[in-house]
py3Dmol code that shows the C-alpha trace and the ligand (Angstrom):
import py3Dmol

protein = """\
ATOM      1  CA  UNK A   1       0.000   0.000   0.000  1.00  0.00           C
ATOM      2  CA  UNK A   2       0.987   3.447  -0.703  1.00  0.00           C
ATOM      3  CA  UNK A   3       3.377   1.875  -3.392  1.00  0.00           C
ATOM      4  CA  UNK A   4       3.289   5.018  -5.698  1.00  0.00           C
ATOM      5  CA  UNK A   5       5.915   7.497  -3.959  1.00  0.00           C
ATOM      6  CA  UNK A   6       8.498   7.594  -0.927  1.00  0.00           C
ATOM      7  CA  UNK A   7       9.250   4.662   0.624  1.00  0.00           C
ATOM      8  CA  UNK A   8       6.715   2.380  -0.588  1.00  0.00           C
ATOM      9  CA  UNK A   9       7.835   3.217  -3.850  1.00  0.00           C
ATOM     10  CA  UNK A  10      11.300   2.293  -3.004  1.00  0.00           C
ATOM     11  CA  UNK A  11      10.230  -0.575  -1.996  1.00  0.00           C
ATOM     12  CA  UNK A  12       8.170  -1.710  -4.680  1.00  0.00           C
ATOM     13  CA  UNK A  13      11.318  -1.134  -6.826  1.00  0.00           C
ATOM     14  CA  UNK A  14      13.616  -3.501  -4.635  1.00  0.00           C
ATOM     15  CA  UNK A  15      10.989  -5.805  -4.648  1.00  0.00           C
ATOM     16  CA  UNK A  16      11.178  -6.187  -8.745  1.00  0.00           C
ATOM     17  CA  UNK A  17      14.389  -5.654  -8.756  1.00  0.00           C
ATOM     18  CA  UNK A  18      14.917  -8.952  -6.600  1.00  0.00           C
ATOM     19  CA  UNK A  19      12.597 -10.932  -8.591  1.00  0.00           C
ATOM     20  CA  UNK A  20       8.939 -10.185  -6.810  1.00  0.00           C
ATOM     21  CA  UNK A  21       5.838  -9.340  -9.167  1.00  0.00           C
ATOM     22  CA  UNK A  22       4.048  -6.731  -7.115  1.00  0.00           C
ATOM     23  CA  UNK A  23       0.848  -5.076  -7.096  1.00  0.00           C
ATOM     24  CA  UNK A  24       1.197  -1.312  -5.966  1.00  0.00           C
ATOM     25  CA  UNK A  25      -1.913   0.031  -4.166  1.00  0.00           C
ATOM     26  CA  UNK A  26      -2.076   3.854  -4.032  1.00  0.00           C
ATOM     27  CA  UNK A  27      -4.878   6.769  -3.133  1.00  0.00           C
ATOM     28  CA  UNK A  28      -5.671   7.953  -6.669  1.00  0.00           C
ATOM     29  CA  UNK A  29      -5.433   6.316 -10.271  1.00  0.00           C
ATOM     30  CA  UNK A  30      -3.409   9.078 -11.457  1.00  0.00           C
ATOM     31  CA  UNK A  31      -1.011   8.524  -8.910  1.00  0.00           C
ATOM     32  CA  UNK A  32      -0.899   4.995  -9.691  1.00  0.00           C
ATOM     33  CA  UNK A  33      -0.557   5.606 -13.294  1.00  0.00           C
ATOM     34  CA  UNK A  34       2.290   7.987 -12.368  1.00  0.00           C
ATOM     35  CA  UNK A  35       4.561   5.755 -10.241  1.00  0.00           C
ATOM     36  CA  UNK A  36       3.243   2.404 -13.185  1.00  0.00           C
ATOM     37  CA  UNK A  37       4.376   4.747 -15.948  1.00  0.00           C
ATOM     38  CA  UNK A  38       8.222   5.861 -14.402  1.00  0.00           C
ATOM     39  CA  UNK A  39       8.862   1.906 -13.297  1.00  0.00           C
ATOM     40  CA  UNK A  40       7.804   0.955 -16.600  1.00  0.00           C
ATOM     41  CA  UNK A  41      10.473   3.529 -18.043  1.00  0.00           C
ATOM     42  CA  UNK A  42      12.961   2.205 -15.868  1.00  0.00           C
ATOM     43  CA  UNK A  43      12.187  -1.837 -16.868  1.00  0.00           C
ATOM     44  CA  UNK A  44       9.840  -2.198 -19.102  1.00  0.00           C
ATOM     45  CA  UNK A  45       9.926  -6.063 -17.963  1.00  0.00           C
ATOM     46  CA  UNK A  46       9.433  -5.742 -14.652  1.00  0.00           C
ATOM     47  CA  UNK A  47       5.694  -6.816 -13.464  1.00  0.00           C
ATOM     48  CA  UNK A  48       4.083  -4.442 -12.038  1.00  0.00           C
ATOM     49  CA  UNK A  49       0.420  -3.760 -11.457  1.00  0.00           C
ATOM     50  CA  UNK A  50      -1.694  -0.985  -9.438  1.00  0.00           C
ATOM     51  CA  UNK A  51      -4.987  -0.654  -8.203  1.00  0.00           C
ATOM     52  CA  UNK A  52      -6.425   2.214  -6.284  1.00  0.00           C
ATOM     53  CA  UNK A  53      -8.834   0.529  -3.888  1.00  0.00           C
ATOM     54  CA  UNK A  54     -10.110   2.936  -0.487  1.00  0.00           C
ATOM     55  CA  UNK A  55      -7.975   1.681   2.259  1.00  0.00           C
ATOM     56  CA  UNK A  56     -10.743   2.973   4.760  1.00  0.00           C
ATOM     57  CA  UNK A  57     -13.223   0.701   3.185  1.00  0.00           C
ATOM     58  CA  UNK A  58     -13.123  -2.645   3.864  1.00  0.00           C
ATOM     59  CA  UNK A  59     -15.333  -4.382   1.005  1.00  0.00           C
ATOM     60  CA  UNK A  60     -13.165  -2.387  -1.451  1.00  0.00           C
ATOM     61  CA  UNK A  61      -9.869  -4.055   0.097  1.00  0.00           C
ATOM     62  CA  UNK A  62     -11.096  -7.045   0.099  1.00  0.00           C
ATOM     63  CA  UNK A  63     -12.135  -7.112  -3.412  1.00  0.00           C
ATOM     64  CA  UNK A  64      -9.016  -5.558  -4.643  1.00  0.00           C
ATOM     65  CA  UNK A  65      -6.783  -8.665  -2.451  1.00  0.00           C
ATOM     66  CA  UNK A  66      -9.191 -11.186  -4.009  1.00  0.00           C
ATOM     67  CA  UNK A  67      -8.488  -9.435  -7.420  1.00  0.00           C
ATOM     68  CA  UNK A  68      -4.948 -10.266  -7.238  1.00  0.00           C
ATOM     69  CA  UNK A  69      -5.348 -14.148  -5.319  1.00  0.00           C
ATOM     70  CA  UNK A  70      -7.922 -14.951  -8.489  1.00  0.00           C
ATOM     71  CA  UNK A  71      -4.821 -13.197 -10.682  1.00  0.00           C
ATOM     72  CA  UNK A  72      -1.889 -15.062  -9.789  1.00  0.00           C
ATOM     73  CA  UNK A  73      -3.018 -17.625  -7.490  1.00  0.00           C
ATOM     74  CA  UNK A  74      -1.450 -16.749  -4.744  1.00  0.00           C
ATOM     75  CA  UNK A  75       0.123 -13.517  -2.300  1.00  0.00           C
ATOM     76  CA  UNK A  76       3.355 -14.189  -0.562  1.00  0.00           C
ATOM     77  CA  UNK A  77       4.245 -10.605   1.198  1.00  0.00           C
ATOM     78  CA  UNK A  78       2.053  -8.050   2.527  1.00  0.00           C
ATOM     79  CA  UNK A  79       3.600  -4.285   2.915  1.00  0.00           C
ATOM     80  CA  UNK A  80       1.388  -2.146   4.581  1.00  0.00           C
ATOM     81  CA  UNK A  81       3.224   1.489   4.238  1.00  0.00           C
ATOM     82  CA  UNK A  82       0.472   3.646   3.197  1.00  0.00           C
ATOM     83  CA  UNK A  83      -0.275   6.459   5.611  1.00  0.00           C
ATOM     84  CA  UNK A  84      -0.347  10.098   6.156  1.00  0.00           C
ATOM     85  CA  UNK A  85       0.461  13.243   8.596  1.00  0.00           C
ATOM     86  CA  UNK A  86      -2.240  15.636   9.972  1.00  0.00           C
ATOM     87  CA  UNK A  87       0.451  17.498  12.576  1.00  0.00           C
ATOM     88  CA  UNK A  88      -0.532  19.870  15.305  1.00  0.00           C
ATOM     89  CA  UNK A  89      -0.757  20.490  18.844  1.00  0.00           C
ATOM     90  CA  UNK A  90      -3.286  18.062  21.162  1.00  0.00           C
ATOM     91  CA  UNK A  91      -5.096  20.933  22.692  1.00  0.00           C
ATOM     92  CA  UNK A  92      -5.689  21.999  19.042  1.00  0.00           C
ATOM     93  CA  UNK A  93      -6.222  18.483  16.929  1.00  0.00           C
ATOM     94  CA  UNK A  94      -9.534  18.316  15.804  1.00  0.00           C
ATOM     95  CA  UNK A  95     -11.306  15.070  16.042  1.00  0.00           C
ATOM     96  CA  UNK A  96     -11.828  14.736  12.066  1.00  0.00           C
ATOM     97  CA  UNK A  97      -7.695  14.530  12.246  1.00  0.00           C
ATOM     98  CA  UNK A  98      -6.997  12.121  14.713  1.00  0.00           C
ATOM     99  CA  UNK A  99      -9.607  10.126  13.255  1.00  0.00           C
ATOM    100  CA  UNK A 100      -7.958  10.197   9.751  1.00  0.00           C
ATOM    101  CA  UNK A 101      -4.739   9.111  10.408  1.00  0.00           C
ATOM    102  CA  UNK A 102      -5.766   6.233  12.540  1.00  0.00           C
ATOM    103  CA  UNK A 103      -8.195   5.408   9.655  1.00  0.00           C
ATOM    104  CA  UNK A 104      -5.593   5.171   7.165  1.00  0.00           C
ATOM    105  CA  UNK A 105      -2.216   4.836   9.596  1.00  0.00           C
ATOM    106  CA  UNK A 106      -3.706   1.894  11.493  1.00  0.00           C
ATOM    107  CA  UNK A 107      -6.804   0.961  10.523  1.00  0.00           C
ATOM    108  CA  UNK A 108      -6.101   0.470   6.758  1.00  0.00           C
ATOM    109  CA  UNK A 109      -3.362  -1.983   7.984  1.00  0.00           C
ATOM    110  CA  UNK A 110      -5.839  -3.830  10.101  1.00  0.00           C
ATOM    111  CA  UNK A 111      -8.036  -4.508   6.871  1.00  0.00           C
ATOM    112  CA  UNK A 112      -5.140  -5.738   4.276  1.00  0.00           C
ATOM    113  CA  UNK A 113      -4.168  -7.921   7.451  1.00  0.00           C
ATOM    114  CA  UNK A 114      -7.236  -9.361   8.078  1.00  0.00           C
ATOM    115  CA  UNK A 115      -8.312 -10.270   4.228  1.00  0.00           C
ATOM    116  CA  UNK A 116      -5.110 -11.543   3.259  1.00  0.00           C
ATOM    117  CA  UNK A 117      -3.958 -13.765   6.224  1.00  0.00           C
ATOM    118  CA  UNK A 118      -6.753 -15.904   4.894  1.00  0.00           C
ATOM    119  CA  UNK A 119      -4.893 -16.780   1.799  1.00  0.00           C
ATOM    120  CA  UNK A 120      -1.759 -16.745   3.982  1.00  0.00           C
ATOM    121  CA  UNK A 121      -3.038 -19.357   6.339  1.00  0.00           C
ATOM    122  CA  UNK A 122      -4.550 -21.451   3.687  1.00  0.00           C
ATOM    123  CA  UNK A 123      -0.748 -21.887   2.269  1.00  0.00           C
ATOM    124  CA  UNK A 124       0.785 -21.813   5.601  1.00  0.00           C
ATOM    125  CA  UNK A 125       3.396 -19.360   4.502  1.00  0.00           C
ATOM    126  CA  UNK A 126       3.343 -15.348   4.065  1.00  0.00           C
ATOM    127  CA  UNK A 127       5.476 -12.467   5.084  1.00  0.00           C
ATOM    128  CA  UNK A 128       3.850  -9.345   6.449  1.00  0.00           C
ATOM    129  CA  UNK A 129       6.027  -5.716   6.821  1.00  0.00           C
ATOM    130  CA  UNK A 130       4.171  -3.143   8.573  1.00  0.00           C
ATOM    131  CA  UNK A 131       5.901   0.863   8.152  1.00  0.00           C
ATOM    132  CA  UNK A 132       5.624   2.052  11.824  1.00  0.00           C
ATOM    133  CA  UNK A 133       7.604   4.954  12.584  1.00  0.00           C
ATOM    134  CA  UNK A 134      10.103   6.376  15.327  1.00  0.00           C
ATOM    135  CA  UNK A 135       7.284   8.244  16.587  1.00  0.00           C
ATOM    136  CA  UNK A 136       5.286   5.353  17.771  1.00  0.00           C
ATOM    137  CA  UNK A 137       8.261   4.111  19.334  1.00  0.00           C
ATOM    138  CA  UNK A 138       9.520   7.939  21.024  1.00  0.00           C
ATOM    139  CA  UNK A 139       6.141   9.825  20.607  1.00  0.00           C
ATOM    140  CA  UNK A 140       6.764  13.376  19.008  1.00  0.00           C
ATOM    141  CA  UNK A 141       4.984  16.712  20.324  1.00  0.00           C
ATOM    142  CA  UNK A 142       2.568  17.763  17.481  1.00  0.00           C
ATOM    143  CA  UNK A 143       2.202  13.829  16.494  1.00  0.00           C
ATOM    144  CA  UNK A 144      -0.273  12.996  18.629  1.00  0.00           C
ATOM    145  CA  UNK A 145      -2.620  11.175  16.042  1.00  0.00           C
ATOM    146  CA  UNK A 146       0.405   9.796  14.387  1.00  0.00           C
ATOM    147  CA  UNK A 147       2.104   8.890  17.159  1.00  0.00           C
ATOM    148  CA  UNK A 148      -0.859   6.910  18.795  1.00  0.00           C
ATOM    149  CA  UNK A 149      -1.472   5.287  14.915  1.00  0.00           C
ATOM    150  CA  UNK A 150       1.534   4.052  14.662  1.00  0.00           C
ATOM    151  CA  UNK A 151       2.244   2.746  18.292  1.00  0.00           C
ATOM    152  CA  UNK A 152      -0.899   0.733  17.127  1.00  0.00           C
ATOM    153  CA  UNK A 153       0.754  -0.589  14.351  1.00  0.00           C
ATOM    154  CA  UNK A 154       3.447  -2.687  16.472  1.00  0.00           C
ATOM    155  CA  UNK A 155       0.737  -3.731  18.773  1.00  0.00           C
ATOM    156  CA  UNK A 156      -0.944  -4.555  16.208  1.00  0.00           C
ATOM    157  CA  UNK A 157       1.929  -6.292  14.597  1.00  0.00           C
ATOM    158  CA  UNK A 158       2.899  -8.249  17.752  1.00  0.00           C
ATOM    159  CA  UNK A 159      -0.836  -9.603  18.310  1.00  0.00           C
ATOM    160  CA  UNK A 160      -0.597 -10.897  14.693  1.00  0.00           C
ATOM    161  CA  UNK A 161       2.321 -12.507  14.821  1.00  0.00           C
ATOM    162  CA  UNK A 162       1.536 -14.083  17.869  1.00  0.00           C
ATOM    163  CA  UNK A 163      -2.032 -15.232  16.397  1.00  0.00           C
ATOM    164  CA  UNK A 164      -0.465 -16.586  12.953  1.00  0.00           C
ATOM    165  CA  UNK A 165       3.164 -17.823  14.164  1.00  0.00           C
ATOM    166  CA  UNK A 166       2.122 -21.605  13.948  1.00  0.00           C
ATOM    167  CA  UNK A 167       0.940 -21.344  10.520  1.00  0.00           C
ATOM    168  CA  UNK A 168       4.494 -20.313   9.543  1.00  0.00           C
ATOM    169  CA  UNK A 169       3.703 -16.893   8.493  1.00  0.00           C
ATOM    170  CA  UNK A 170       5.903 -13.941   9.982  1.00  0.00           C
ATOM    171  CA  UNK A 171       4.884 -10.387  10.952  1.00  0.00           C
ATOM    172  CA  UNK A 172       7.375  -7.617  11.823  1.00  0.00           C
ATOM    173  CA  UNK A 173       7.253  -4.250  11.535  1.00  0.00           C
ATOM    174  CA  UNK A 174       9.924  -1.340  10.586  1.00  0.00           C
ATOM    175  CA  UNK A 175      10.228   1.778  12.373  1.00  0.00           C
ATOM    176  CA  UNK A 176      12.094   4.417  10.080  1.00  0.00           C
ATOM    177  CA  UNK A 177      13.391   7.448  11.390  1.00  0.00           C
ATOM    178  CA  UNK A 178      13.829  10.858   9.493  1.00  0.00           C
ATOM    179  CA  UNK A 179      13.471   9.744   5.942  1.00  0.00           C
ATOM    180  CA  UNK A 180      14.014  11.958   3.051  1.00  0.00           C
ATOM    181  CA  UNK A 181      10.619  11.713   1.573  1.00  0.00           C
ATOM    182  CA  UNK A 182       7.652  14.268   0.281  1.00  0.00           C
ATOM    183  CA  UNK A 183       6.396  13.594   3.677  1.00  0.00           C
ATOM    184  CA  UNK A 184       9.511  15.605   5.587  1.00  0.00           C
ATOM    185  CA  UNK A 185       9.890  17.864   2.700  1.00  0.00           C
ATOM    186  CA  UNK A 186       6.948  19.299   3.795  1.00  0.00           C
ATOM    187  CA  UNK A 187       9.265  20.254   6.947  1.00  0.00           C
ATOM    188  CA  UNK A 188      10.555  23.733   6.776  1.00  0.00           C
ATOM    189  CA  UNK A 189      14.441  24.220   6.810  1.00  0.00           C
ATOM    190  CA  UNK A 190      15.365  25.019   9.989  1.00  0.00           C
ATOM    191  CA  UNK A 191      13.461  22.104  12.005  1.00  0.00           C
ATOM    192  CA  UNK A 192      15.037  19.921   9.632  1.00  0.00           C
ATOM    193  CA  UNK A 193      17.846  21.025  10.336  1.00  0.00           C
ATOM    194  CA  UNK A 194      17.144  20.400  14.201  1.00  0.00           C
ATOM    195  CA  UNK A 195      15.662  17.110  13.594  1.00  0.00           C
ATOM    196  CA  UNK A 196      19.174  16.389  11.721  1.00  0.00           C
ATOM    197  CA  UNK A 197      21.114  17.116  14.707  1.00  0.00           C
ATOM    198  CA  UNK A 198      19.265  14.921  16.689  1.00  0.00           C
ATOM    199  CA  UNK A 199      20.107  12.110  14.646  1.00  0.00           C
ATOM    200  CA  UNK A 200      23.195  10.343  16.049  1.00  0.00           C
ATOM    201  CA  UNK A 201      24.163   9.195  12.536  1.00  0.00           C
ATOM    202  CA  UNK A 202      23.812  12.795  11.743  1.00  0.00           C
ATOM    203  CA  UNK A 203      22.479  12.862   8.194  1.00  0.00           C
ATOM    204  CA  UNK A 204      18.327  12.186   7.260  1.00  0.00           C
ATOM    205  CA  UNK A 205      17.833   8.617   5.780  1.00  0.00           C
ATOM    206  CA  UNK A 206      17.066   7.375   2.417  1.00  0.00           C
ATOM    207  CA  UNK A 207      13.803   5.689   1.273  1.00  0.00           C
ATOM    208  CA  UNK A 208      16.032   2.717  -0.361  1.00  0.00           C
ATOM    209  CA  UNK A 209      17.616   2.038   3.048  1.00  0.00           C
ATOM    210  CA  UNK A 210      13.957   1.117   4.305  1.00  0.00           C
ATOM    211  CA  UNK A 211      13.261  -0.697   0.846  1.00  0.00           C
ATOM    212  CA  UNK A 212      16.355  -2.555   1.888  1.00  0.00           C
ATOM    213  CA  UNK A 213      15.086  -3.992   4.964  1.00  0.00           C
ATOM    214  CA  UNK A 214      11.602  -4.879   3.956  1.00  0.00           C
ATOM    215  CA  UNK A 215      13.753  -6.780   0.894  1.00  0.00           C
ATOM    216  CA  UNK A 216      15.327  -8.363   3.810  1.00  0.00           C
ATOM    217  CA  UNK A 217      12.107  -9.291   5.932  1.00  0.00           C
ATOM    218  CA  UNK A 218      10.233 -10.478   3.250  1.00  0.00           C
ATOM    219  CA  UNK A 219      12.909 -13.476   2.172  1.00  0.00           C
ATOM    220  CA  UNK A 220      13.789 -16.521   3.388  1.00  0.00           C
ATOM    221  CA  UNK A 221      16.829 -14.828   5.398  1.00  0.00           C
ATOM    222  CA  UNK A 222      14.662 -13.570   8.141  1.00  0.00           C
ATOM    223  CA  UNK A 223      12.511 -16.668   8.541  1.00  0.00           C
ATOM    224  CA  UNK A 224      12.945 -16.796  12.040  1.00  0.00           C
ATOM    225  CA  UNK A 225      12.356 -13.108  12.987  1.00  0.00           C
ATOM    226  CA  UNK A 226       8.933 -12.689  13.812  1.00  0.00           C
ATOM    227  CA  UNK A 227       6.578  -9.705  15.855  1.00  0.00           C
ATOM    228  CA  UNK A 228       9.661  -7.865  15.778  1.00  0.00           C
ATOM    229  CA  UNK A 229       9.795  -3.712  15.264  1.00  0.00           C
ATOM    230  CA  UNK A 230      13.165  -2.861  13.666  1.00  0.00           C
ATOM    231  CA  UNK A 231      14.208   0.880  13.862  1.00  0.00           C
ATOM    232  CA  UNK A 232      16.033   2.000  11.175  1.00  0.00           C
ATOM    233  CA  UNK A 233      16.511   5.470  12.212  1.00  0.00           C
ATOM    234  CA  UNK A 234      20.102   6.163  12.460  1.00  0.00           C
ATOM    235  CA  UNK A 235      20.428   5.967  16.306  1.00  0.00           C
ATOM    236  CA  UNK A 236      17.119   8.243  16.780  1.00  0.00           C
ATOM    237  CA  UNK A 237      15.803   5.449  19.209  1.00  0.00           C
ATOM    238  CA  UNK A 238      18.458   4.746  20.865  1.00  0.00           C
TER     239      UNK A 238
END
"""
ligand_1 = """\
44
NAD
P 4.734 9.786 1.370
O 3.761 10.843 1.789
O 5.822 10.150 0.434
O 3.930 8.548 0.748
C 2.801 8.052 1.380
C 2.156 7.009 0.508
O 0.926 6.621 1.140
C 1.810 7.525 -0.872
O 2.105 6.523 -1.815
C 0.311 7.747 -0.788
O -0.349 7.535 -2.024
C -0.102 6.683 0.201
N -1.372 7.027 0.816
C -1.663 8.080 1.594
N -2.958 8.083 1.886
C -3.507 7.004 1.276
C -4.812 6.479 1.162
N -5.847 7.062 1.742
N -5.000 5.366 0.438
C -3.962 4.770 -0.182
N -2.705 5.221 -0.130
C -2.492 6.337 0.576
O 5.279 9.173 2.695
P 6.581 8.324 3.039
O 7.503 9.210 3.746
O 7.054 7.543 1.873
O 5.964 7.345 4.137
C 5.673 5.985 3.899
C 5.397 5.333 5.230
O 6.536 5.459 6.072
C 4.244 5.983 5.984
O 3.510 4.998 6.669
C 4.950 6.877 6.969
O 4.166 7.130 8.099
C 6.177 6.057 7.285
N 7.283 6.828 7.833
C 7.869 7.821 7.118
C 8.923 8.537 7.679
C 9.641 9.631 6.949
O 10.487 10.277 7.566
N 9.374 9.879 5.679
C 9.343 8.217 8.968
C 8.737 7.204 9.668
C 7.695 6.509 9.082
"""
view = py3Dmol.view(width=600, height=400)
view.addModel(protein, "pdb")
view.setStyle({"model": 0}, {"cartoon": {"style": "trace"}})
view.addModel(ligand_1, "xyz")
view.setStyle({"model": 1}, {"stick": {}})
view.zoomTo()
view.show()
């Protein structure tokens, strides 16, 4: 999810690059179309699909997962990276923005979880990556939504993991840092440049480091790592 920019796009292009066929899932066709199109120009072999189902809306994921089971029979990772920022003070959050981000941030994982680990536990094998974030690990002033969304995604990875461990199907979760992404270059200079020094690698991360560890959890290398939440952050969380 969220395959068509940033880190999921990254991601997506690791994932071909190793060999997967994927199926990117993003917000709007055009987007889709955007991030199918510059792939395409970069391997015009590589297999790549996209599909703009509403995360929020479980009958449309559902029909989008069974889309792609009836399509190639079966679905061997899951990345759930899709989600979004609505930053701003507690005392000043609106409820319409807390409730978005969890929607989309947490929720939307909940949904791709829940329809695919049927497929998953009928072949008693499946990898699931769920993009957390340093802030559901640390919390972050202004985050509060965010924050609280994605501290829900590693309980919510845990509890799956736990629930689908005997069916030999692993769930882990990766919890970037400050990733150079439209998503901070929303940021304006000067915080940046405070966030920076707060790193203890000193220098803002790349979306293909991320791509590199999801390449990582989602082959047979990390077979025994499961419920885990791996920070890739450059010390943030240390
Ligand atoms: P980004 O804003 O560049 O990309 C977000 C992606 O999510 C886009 O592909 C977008 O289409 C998709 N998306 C948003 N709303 C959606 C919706 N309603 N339905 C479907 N798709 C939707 O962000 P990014 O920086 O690449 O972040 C990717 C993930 O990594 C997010 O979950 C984010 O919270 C997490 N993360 C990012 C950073 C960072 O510093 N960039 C740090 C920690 C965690």
């Amino acid at each position: 999810t969220g395959g068509t920019r940033g880190i999921g796009y990254a991601i997506v292009k690791k994932y071909l690059e190793n060999g997967a066929k994927v199926v990117l899932f993003g917000s709007r066709a055009e987007t889709v179309e955007k991030a199918l199109t510059s792939l395409k120009a970069e391997n015009p072999d590589w297999p790549v699909e996209g599909a703009h189902p509403d995360l929020t809306n479980a009958e449309e994921m559902a029909k989008a997962i069974q889309d792609i089971q009836d399509q190639y029979g079966r679905i061997d990772i899951l990345v759930n990276n899709a989600g979004i920022t609505k930053d701003g003070l507690l005392m000043k959050m609106s409820e319409e923005d807390f409730d978005s981000v969890i929607d989309i941030n947490l929720k939307g994982a909940f949904h791709t979880i829940r329809h695919m680990s049927r497929y998953f536990l009928k072949q008693r094998s499946g990898k699931i990556i769920n993009i957390s974030s340093v802030s559901g690990i640390l919390g972050n002033a202004g985050q509060a939504n965010y924050s609280a969304s994605k501290a829900g995604v590693i309980g919510l990875t845990k509890s799956t993991a736990r629930e689908l461990a005997s069916r030999g199907i692993q769930v882990n979760a990766i919890a970037p840092g400050f990733i150079e992404t439209d998503m901070t270059d929303a940021m304006q200079a000067e915080a940046k440049e405070r966030m920076t020094d707060a790193i203890p690698l000193k220098r803002i991360g790349k979306p293909e480091e991320i791509a590199d560890l999801a390449v990582f959890l989602a082959s047979a290398k990390s077979d025994y790592i499961t419920g885990q939440v791996i920070a890739a952050d450059g010390g943030m969380s240390i």
